[in-house]
C-alpha positions in Angstrom: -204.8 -23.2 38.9 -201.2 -24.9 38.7 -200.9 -23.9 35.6 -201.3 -20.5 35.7 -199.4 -20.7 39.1 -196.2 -22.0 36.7 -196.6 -19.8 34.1 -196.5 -16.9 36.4 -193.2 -18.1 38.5 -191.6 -18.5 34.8 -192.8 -15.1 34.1 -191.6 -13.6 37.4 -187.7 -15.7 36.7 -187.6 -14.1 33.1 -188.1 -10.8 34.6 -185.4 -11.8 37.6 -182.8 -12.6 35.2 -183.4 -9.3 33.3 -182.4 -7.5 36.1 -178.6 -7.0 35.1 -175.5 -4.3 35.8 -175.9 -4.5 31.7 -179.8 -4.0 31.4 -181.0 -2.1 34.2 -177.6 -0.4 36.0 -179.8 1.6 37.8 -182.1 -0.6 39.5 -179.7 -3.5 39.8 -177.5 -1.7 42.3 -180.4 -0.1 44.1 -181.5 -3.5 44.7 -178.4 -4.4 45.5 -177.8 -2.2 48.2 -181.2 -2.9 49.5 -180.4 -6.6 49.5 -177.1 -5.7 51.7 -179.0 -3.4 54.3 -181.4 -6.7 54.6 -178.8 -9.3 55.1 -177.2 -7.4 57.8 -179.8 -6.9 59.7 -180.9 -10.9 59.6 -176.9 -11.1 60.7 -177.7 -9.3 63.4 -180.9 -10.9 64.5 -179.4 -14.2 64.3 -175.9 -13.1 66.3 -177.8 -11.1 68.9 -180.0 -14.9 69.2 -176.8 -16.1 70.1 -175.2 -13.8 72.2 -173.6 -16.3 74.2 -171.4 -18.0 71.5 -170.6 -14.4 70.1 -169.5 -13.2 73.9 -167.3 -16.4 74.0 -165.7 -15.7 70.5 -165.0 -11.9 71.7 -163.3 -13.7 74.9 -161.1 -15.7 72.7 -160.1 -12.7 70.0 -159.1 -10.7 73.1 -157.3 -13.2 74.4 -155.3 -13.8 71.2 -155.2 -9.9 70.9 -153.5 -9.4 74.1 -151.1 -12.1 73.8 -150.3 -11.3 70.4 -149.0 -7.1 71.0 -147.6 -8.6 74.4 -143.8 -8.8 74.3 -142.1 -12.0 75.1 -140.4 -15.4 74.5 -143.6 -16.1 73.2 -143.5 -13.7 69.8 -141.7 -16.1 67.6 -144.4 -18.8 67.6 -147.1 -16.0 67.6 -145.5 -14.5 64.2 -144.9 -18.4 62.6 -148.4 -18.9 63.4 -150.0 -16.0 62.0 -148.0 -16.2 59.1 -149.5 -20.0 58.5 -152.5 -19.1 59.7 -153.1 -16.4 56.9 -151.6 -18.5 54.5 -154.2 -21.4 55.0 -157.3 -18.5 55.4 -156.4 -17.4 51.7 -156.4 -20.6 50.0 -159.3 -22.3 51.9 -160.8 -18.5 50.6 -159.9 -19.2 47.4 -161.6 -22.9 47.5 -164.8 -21.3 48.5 -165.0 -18.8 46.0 -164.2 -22.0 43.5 -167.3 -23.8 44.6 -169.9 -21.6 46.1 -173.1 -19.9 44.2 -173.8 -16.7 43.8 -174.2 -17.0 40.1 -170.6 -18.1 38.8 -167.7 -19.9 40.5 -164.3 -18.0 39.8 -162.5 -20.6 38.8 -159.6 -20.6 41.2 -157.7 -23.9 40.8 -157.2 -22.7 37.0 -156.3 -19.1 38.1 -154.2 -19.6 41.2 -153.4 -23.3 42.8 -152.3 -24.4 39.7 -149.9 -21.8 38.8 -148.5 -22.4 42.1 -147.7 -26.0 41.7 -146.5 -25.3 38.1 -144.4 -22.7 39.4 -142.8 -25.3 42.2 -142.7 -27.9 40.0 -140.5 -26.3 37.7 -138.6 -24.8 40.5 -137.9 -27.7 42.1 -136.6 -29.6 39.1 -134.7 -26.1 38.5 -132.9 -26.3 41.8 -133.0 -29.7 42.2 -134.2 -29.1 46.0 -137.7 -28.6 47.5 -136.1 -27.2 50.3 -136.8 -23.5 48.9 -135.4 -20.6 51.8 -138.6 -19.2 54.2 -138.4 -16.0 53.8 -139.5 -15.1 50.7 -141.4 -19.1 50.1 -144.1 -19.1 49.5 -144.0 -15.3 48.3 -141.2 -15.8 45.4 -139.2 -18.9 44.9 -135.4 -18.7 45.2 -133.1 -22.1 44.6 -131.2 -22.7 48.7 -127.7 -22.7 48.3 -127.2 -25.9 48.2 -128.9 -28.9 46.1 -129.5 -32.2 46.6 -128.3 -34.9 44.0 -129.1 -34.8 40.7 -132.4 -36.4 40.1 -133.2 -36.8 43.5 -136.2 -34.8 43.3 -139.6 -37.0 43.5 -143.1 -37.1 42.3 -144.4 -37.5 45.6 -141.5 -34.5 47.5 -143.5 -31.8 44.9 -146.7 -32.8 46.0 -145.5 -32.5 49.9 -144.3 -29.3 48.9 -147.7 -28.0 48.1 -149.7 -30.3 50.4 -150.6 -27.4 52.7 -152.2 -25.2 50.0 -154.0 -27.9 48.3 -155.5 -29.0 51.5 -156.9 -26.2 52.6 -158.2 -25.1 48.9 -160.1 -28.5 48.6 -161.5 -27.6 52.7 -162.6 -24.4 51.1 -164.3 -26.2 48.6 -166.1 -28.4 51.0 -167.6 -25.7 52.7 -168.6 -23.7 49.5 -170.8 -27.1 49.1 -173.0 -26.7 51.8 -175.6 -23.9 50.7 -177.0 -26.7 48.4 -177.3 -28.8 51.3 -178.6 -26.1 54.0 -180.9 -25.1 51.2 -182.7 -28.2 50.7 -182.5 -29.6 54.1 -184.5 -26.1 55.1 -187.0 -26.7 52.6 -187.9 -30.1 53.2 -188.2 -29.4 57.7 -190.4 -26.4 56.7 -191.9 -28.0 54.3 -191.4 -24.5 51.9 -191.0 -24.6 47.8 -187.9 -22.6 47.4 -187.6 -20.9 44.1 -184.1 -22.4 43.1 -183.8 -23.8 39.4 -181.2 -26.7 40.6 -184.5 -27.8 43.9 -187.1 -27.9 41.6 -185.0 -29.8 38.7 -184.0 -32.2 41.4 -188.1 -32.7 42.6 -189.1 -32.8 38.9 -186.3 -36.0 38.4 -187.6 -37.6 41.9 -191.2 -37.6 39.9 -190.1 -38.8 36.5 -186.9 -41.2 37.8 -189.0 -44.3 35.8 -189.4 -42.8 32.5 -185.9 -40.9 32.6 -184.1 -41.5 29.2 -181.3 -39.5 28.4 -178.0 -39.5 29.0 -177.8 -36.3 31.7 -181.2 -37.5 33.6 -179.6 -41.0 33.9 -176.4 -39.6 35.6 -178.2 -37.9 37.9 -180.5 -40.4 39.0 -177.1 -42.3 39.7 -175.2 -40.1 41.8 -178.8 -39.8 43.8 -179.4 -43.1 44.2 -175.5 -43.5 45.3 -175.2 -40.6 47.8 -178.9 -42.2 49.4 -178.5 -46.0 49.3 -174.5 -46.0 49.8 -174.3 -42.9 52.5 -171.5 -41.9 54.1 -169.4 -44.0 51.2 -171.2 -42.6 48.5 -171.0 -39.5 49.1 -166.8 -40.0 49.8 -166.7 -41.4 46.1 -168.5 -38.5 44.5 -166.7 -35.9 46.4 -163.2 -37.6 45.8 -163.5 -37.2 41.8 -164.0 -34.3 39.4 -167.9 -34.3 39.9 -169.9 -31.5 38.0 -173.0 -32.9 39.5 -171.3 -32.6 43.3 -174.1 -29.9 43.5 -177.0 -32.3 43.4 -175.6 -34.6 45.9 -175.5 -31.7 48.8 -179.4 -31.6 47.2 -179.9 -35.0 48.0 -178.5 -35.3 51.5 -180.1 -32.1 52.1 -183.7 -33.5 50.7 -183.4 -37.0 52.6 -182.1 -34.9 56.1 -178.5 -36.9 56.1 -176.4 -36.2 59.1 -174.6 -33.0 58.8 -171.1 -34.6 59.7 -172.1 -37.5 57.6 -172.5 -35.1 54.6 -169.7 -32.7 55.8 -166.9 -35.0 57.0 -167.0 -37.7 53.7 -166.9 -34.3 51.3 -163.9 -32.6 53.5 -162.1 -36.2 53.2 -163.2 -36.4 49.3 -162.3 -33.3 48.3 -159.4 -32.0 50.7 -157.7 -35.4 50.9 -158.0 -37.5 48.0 -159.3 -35.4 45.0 -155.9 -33.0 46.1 -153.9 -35.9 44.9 -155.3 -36.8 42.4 -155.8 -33.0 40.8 -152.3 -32.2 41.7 -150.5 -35.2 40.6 -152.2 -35.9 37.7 -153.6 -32.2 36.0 -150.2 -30.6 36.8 -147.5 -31.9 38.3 -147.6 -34.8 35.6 -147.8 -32.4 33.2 -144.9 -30.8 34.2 -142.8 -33.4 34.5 -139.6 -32.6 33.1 -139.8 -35.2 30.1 -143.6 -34.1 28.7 -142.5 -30.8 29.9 -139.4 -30.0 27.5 -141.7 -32.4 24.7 -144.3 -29.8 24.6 -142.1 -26.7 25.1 -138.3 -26.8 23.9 -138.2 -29.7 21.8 -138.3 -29.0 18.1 -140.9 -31.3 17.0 -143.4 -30.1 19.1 -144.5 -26.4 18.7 -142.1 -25.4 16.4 -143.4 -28.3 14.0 -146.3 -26.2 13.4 -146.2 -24.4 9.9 -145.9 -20.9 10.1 -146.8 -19.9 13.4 -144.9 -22.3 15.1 -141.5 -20.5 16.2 -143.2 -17.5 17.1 -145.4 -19.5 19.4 -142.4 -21.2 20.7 -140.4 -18.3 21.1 -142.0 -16.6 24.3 -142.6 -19.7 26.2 -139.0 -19.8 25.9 -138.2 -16.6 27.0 -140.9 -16.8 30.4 -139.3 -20.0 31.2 -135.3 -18.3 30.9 -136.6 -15.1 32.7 -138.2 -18.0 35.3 -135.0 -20.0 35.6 -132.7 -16.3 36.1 -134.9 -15.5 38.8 -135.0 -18.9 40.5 -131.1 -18.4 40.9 -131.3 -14.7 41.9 -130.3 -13.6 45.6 -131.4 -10.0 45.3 -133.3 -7.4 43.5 -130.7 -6.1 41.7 -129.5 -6.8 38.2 -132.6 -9.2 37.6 -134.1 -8.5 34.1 -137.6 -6.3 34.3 -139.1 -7.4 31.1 -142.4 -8.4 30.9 -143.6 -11.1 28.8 -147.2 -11.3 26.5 -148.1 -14.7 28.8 -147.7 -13.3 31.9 -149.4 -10.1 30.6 -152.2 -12.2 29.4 -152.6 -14.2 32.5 -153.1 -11.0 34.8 -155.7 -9.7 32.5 -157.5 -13.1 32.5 -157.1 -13.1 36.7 -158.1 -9.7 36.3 -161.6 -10.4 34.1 -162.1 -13.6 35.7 -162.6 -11.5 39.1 -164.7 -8.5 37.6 -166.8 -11.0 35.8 -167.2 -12.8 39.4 -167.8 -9.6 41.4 -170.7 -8.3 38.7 -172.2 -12.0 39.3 -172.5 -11.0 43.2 -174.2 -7.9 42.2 -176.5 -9.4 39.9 -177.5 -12.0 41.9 -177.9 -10.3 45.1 -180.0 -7.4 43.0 -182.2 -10.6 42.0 -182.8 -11.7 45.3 -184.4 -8.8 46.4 -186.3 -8.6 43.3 -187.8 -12.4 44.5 -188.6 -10.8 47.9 -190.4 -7.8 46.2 -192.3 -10.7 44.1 -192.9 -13.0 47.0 -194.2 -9.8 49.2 -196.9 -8.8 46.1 -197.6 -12.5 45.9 -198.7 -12.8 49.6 -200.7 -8.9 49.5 -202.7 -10.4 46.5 -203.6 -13.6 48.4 -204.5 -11.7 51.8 -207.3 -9.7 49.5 
């Protein structure tokens, strides 16, 4: 009976989502740990299946290995590239991490990229350069010794200036997009039901797409019916905007079997190439152009206008942005003043809980997913009876 067939996967979800660090410590981290020991081992399965490509990737790490701890001429590009080469992994990191499941997104653009362009933007409008010393860019900002002209600095130099890390944060976003796609291209091949909330909302709007009325239901339908009938294109457009329902077009190309580069390459385009300039230039370097910038911050009719709490809001955004400006002029350790400010204290406690919060989502799901496998495995004994 379908019915009771539904009622029973709603029943066996409620009791999933129960299974919390907060609810059931205990078993949640059992089933956690179980869920790790059986992920490795399918890891292993499927690189011993391939033991040809993983022999050739040894090959190549040795290589690399070897020639990096040889001495030689050679060193100097070996250290530039690692140094890039580390740089790029941890933002295209951090864009995965912004993008991918696993219960929450940690929020990264918020928490890290666009500190950094703030904190170049002011910099270079600060030093009046772009042309920041390497060492210590991109680790701390220090003004070169000598400036360009007065006003010389561009829109368009600041967002060349952070190019590189923007790039490879919006790659790493494009690849936390494909479990959605994977997912539903593996369910409709097998011809499997997989228990994901997002699938079976997507099957359930491909059944009612005629009578769909509201607002949300109507939106979907659209960036479906774009990312099928338009393709490659379509798929461009809704990577290359702020797209909450991004998620439901990896579904789509997934469900309808769309060529992996077709999927792949238009969201690496959209979202590494022209959703970068658009984020960058218009959430936060335009926002910190110098004009709006000293509006919202120094001038007197803006924060300070408010009654009472005004000034003592305005007062430590002053004082982070003169401790920012000292240190932007600062050639050494010494002599550099130590004290800490509540915003900066505030925003590590926010990166802080922001990356607990998104660790305890790991847990929790992963203890969940063994919980569906212990579901699924009393599901199939009861049928075999």
């Amino acid at each position: 009976d379908s019915s009771v067939l539904s009622e029973r996967k709603r029943r066996e979800r409620e009791e999933r989502l129960n299974i919390v660090l907060w609810k059931q410590p205990l078993v949640t981290l059992q089933y956690f740990c179980l869920e790790t020991l059986i992920n490795l081992k399918e890891w292993t399965i499927k690189l011993w299946h391939r033991r040809s490509i993983l022999v050739c990737v040894l090959l190549a790490l040795a290589t690399l290995t070897a020639t990096y701890y040889i001495e030689g001429a050679h060193q100097q590009y070996v250290r530039y590239m690692e140094k890039k080469f580390f740089w790029c992994a941890y933002w295209v990191g951090l864009g995965i991490l912004s993008s991918v499941g696993l219960g929450t997104g940690l929020h990264t653009f918020l928490l890290y990229l666009g500190p950094h362009i703030a904190s170049v933007t002011l910099a270079a409008y600060e030093c009046n350069s772009v042309n920041f010393p390497e060492p210590p860019y991109p680790d701390q900002i220090i003004c070169p010794d000598e400036g360009t002209t007065q006003g010389s600095i561009s829109l368009w130099a600041i967002i060349s200036k952070v190019r590189l890390e923007a790039c490879m944060w919006g790659a790493g976003t494009a690849i936390g997009e494909l479990p959605p796609y994977f997912m539903a291209r593996a369910a409709r091949l097998s011809g499997a039901e997989p228990d994901d909330e997002e699938y079976q909302e997507f099957e359930e709007m491909l059944e009612h797409a005629e009578t769909a009325q509201d607002f949300a239901s109507r939106a979907k339908l659209a960036v479906q019916n774009l990312v099928q009938k338009v393709g490659f294109f379509g798929i461009l457009a809704c990577a290359s905007i702020p797209n909450p329902l991004f998620d439901l077009a990896g579904i789509t190309c997934g469900h309808f079997l769309v060529p992996f580069w077709t999927f792949f390459g238009a969201t690496l385009i959209g979202k590494a190439v022209i959703k970068m300039h658009i984020q960058a230039t218009n959430f936060f370097v335009f926002v910190f152009f110098p004009p709006l910038f000293c509006l919202v911050l120094w001038d007197e009719l803006s924060i300070s206008a408010i009654p009472s709490i005004g000034p003592s809001l305005q007062k430590p955004f002053q004082e982070y942005l003169e401790a920012q400006r000292i240190k932007l002029h600062h050639k050494s350790d010494g002599g550099v003043p130590q004290g800490e400010n509540w915003l900066s204290w505030m925003f590590e406690k926010l990166v802080i809980v922001m990356v607990c919060y998104f660790i305890l989502s790991i847990i929790n799901s992963m203890a969940q997913s063994y919980a569906k496998r212990l579901q699924q495995k009393m599901y199939s004994e009861e049928k075999t009876k």
